[in-house]
N, C-alpha and C positions, 0 to 999 in steps of 0.2 A: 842323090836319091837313096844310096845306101845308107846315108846319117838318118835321111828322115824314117829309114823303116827300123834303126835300128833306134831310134825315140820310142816305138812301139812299145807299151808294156805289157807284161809276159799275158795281164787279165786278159788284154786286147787282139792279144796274139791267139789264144784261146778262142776266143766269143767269136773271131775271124775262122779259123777253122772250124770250128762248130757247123757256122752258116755254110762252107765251105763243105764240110762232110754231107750235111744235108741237099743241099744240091747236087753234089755227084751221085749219094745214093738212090736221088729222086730219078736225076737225070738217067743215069747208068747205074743202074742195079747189078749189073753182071761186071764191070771194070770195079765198082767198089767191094765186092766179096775180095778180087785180089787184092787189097790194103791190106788183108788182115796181119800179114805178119809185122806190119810197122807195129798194130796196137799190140802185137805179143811182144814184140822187144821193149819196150815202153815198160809193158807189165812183168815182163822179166826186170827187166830192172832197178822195178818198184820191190819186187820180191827180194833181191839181193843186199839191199839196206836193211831192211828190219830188222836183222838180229844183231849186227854191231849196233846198230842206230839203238834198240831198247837198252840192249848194255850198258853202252857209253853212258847215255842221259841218264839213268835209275842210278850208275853209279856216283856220276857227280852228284845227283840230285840230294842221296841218301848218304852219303859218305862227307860228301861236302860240306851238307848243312849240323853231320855232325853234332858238332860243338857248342853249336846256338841251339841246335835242341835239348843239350844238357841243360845253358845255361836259363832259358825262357819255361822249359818245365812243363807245367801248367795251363802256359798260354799255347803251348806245340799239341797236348792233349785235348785241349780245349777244341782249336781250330781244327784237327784233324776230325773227330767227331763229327763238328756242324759240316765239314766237308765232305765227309760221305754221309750223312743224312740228306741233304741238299743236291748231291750230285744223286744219289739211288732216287731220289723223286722225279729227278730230272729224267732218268732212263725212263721211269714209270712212265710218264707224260709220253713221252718220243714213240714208248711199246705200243699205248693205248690210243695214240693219232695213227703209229703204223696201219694197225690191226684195223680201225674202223675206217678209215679212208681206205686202204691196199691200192697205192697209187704205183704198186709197180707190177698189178695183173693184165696181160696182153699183152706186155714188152715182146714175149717170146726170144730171151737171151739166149745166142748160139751157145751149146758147149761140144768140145768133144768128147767121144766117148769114154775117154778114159777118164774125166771127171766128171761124167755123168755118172760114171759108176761109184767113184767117190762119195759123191751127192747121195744118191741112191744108199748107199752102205751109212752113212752119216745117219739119215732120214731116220733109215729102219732100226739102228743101235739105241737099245735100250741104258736109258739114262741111269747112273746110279750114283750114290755120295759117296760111296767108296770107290769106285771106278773114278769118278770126277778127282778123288786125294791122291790117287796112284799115278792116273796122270799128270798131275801138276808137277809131279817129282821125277827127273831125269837121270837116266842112269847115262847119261852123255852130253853133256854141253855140247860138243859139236856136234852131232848129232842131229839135236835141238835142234840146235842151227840152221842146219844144213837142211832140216824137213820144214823149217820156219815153224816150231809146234810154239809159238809166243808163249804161253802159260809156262811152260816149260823153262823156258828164256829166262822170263821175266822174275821166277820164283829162283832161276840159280843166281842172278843178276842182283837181288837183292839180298841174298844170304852173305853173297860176295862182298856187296857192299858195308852190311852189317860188319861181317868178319875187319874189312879195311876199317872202317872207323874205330877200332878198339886195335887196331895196329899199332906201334911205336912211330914216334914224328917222321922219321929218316924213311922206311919205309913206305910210311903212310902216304908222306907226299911225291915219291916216285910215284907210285902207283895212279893216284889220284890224277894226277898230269899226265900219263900215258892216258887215262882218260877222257882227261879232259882234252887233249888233244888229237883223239879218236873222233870226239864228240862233235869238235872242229869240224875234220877232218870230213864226218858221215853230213854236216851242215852245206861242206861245197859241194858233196857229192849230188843229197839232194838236190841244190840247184842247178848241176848239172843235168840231173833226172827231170826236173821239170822244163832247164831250157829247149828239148823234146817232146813235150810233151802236146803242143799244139799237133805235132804233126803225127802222136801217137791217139790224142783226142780224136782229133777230124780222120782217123782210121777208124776207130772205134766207132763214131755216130753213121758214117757212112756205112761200113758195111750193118750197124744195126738198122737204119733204115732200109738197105738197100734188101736184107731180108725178111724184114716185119714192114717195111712201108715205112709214111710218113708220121700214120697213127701213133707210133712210139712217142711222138715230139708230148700231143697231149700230156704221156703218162709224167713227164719229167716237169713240166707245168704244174701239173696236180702236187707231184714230190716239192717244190718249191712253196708253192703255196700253202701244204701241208708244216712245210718245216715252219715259215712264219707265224699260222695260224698257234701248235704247238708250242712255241716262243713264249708269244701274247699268254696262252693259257699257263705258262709256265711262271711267267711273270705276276700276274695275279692270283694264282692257288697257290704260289709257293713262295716268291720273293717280299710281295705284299705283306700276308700272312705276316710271316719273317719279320719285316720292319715294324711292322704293327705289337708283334709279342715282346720285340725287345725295345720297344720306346724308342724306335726312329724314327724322328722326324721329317715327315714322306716327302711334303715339299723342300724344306732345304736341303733333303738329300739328293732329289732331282735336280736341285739347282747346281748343286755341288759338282754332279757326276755329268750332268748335260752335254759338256764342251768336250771331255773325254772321250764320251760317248757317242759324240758325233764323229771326230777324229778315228775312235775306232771303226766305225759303219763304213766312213766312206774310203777307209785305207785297206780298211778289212788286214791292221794289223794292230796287232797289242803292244806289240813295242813303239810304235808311234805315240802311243796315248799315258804310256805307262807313266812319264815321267809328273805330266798333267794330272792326272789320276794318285800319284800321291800327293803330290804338293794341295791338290784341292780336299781330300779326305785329313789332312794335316788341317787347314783349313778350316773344314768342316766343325774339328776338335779333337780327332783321332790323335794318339802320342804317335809321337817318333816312332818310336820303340816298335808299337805294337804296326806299323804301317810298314815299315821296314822287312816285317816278319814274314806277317801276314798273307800283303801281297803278291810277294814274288814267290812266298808256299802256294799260295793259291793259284798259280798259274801250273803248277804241278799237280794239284790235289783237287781242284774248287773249278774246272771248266764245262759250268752248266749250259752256255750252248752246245760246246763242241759235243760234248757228254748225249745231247739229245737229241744233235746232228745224229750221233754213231749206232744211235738206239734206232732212229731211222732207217738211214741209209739203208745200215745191214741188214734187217726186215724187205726192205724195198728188192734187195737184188736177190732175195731168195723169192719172193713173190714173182719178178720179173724171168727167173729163170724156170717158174713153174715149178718150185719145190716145194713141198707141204712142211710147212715147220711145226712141229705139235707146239702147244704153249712151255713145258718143259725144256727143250731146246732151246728156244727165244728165251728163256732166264738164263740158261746156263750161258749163250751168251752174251746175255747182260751180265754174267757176272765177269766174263771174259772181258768183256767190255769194259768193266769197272775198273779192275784190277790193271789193263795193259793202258788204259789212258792217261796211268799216272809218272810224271816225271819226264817226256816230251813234247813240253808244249812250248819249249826254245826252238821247235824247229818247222819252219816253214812247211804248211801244207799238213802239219803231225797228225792231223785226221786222218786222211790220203793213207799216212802210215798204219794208221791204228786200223783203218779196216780195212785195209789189204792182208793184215796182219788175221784181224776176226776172219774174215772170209778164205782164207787157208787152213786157218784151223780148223773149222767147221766144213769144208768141202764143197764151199759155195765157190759160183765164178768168178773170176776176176775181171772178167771184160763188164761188169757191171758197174767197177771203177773209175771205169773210161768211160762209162757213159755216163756216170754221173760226175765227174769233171767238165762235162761240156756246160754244166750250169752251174759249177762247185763254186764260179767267182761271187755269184751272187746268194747261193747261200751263205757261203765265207761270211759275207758284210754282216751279216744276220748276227750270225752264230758267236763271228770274233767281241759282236758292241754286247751281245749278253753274257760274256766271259768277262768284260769288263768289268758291268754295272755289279754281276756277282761278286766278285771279289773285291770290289767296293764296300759292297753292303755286307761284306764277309768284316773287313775292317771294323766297320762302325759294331756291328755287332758283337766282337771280341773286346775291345773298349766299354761297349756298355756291362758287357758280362765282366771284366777284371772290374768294372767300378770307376772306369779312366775319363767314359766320353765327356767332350768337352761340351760348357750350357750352353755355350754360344759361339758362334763361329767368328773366326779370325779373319780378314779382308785377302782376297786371293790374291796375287800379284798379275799385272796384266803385262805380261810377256810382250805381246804389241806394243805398247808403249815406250818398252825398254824399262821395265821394273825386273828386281834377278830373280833366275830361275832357281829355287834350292832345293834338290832332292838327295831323297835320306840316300847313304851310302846301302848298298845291298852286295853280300857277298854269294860267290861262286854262279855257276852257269843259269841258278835259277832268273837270273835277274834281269834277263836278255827276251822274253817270249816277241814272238811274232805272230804270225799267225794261228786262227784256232782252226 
């Protein structure tokens, strides 16, 4: 009996406690308020990652890739650009589903007072561009740290890295390996954080139903429904568009991307798919070269679901908590948003991160995390197949732009049949994503 529960996977183990949470809060409203310290240890725990975990990953991500961005130039300039073009429309979309649905009014998320008060002081602090440059700049890494101020983090994080890449070799590569081996290291912890997480989930929906009711089930419906509708519009105002200005060819790029695409949906991982995903963009007519790069930058730079998952979410639990976000706030953290999404998306769940992350910064709750984990597998699937098909069409479209794309596509190899698999070599940790 023990093998068969422990076949279980971690989705199942979730979507079981979910159901689980909901019944006790239905059933016992007054025994589910006492779970709550399971979802605080959970969220403690979630909190205690983020700041090695940003580190770690921005510095492999940025230090590591180095040398290949000396030597590609152009094509590094090129992609970065169309990456945050693409991903800032992406938030746009995610801002403007938030705002017109508001699928997280009536939650009524408990906080306590002391981050009410937080909330409160957040709300009412007047926004300014100078204030915003003062705090990006840390007069204390651990500090940072230690308040989890992400922007902070991630702006010393990356100077850091900066400095490392213009380091000497002997140096360079200590350092880079203490990181990399951090990065490791912050990889099993997360898994350890999530093998938890069912029974910090089914805390979290339980005591939310047990004191909002069952009504709350709706509001997390409508957030799901929203995130896909969102997708769809994302997909055709912006990816379309895309294909269309730079002479990609829509159907055989659908065809091309289809089988990836599916693999990623119903793994709801990106490293499943990645390996299929370039051999078939090679395929397609995409160089080596530029698929090699491209890709596995893009899984760092170019994550237009997750991107629009996070424009979401975050909106969602300030709504659910009953906080009034003025529209200036909801930028600034989308710009938060932008900035801290880039460089871990090798790690399991790195959404989870990112807005645990947002949501400290800004003074919002955290038990909003937990309650949107209880449905996070099935936005996952969502989110992770359009992080794909982007960086797909990320590919094809830096090829058309260097002048490379191929006229005609090359015969895929059919894996099933036992024809070989060849994919391009990709250097350092970017080359590993998993989930978005």
């Amino acid at each position: 009996m023990f093998a068969s529960l422990r076949r279980i996977s971690l989705t199942k183990w979730i979507i079981i406690s979910m159901i689980v949470g909901v019944l006790i809060g239905w059933l016992a409203p007054g025994f589910a308020v006492t779970l709550k310290p399971l979802s605080t240890i959970f969220l403690n725990m979630i909190k205690s990652l983020i700041a090695p975990l940003l580190f770690s990953t921005l510095v492999v991500g940025i230090a590591g890739h180095g040398d290949d961005m000396k030597k590609v130039g152009k094509l590094a300039l090129r992609s970065i650009i169309y990456f945050e073009l693409v991903t800032t429309a992406a938030l746009a979309v995610g801002l403007v589903a938030v705002n017109l649905v508001r699928p997280g009014e009536g939650v009524g998320l408990d906080t306590t007072a002391e981050v009410s008060a937080t909330v409160t002081e957040a709300a009412q602090r007047q926004v300014t561009f100078g204030g915003v440059l003062e705090h990006i700049v840390p007069s204390s890494f651990v500090e940072a740290a230690a308040r989890n101020e992400v922007l902070q983090v991630v702006f010393w994080s990356i100077i850091f890295a900066v400095a490392l890449a213009r380091t000497p070799a002997n140096p360079k590569r200590i350092m880079l390996g203490f990181a990399e081996s951090l990065s490791e290291v912050m990889f099993k912890f997360v898994a350890i954080v999530m093998a938890f997480a069912p029974f910090g989930i089914g805390a979290a929906i339980a005591v939310t139903v047990g004191q909002s009711g069952v009504g709350v089930l709706r509001n997390l419906g409508v957030l799901v429904l929203t995130l896909y509708a969102a997708l769809v519009v994302f997909v055709v105002a912006v990816l379309f568009p895309v294909a269309l200005a730079f002479r990609i060819p829509v159907k055989r790029f659908w065809q091309a991307v289809r089988e990836p695409w599916l693999i990623a949906f119903s793994t709801a991982s990106s490293e499943a798919a990645l390996p299929r995903a370039m051999q078939s963009m090679e395929a397609f007519g995409v160089p080596r070269r530029i698929v090699a790069f491209v890709m596995p930058t893009g899984y760092s730079f170019n994550l237009d679901g997750s991107t629009l998952y996070l424009a979401l979410a975050s909106v969602f639990v300030a709504q659910a908590a009953g906080i009034d976000m003025p529209i200036s706030q909801q930028l600034l953290m989308m710009l938060t948003l932008m900035v801290t999404s880039k460089g871990v998306a090798a790690v399991p769940r790195a959404s989870l991160v990112i807005l645990s992350g947002a949501l400290t910064q800004f003074g919002l709750p955290l038990s909003g995390v937990a309650l949107i984990l209880g449905v996070d597998a099935v936005m996952d699937m969502a989110r992770t197949s359009i992080n794909l098909v982007g960086n797909c069409l990320a590919t094809a479209v830096m090829a058309r732009w260097e002048g490379e794309l191929g006229a005609s596509a090359t015969p895929v190899p059919d894996v099933a049949a036992g024809q070989p698999l060849i994919v391009p070599a990709v250097a350092s940790a970017g080359d590993s994503p998993t989930h978005g």
